[in-house]
C-alpha positions as CSV (number, residue, x, y, z in Angstrom):
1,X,64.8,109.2,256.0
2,X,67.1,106.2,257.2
3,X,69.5,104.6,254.6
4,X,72.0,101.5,255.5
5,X,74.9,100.1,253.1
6,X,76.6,97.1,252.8
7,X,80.3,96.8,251.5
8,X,82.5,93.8,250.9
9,X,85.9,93.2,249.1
10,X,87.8,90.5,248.3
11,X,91.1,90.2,246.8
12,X,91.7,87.7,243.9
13,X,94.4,88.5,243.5
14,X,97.8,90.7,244.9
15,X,97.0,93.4,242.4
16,X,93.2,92.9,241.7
17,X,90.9,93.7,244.4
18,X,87.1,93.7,244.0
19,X,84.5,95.7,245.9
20,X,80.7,95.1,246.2
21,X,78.3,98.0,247.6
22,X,74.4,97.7,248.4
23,X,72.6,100.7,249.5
24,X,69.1,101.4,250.2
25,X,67.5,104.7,251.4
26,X,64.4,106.1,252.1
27,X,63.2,109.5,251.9
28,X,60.2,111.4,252.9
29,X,59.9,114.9,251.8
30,X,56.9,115.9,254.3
31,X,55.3,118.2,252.7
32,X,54.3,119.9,249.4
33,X,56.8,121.9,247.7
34,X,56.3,121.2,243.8
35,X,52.9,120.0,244.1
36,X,48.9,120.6,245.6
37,X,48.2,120.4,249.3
38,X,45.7,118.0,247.8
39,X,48.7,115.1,246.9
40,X,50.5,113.0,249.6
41,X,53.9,113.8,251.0
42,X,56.4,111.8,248.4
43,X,58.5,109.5,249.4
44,X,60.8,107.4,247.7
45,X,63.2,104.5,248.0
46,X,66.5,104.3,246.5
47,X,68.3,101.2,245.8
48,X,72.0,101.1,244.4
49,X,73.7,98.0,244.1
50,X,77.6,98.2,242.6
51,X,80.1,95.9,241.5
52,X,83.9,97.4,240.8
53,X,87.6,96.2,240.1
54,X,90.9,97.6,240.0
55,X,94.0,96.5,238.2
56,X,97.7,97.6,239.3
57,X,99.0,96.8,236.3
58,X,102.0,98.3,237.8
59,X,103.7,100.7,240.2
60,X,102.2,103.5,238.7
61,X,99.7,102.6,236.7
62,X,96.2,101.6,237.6
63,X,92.8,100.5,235.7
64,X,89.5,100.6,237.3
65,X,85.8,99.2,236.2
66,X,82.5,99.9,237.8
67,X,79.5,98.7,236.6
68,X,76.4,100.1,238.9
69,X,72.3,99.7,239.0
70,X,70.1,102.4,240.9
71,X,66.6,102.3,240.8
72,X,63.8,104.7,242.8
73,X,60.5,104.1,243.7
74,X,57.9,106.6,244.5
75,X,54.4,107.1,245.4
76,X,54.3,110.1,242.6
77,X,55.1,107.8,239.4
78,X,56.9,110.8,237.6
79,X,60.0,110.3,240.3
80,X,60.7,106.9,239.4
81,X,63.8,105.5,237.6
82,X,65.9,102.8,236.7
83,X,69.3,103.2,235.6
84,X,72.4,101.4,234.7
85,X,76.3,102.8,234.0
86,X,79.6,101.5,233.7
87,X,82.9,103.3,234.0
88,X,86.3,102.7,233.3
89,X,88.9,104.8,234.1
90,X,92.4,104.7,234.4
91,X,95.3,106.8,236.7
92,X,99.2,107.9,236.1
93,X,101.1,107.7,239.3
94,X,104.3,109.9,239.4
């Protein structure tokens, strides 16, 4: 398969960074495993595209957000998807 990924940043601010990620990859699974000799190889295409901040709210204390999209496309309908999630989470520093 081949697969490439863009990242960026930027830095609004001193404690405030945000991050940017797009990735695309392709897969070809020559050959039947699951299914007849009588069905093409699948092959799908996975797109993720994701969007995060993080807070220092101080020394030792730090907030994160990530919202992210992925979405695959196949040539065998039953392996597609499209999917959104967002996280927060937040870390202690000792």
């Amino acid at each position: 398969g081949t697969c490439w990924e863009l990242n960026g940043g930027w830095r609004s601010a001193a404690k405030t960074p945000v991050n940017v990620t797009l990735a695309r990859t392709v897969r070809d699974y020559r050959g039947p495993v699951f299914c007849p000799l009588t069905q093409p190889s699948r092959e799908d295409t996975i797109v993720t595209a994701r969007i995060g901040a993080d807070w220092a709210i101080s020394r030792s204390v730090l907030l994160s957000a990530n919202l992210q999209h992925d979405q695959r496309s196949s040539n065998q309908q039953q392996f597609q998807f499209k999917n959104y999630s967002f996280l927060v989470c937040g870390a202690l520093q000792f």
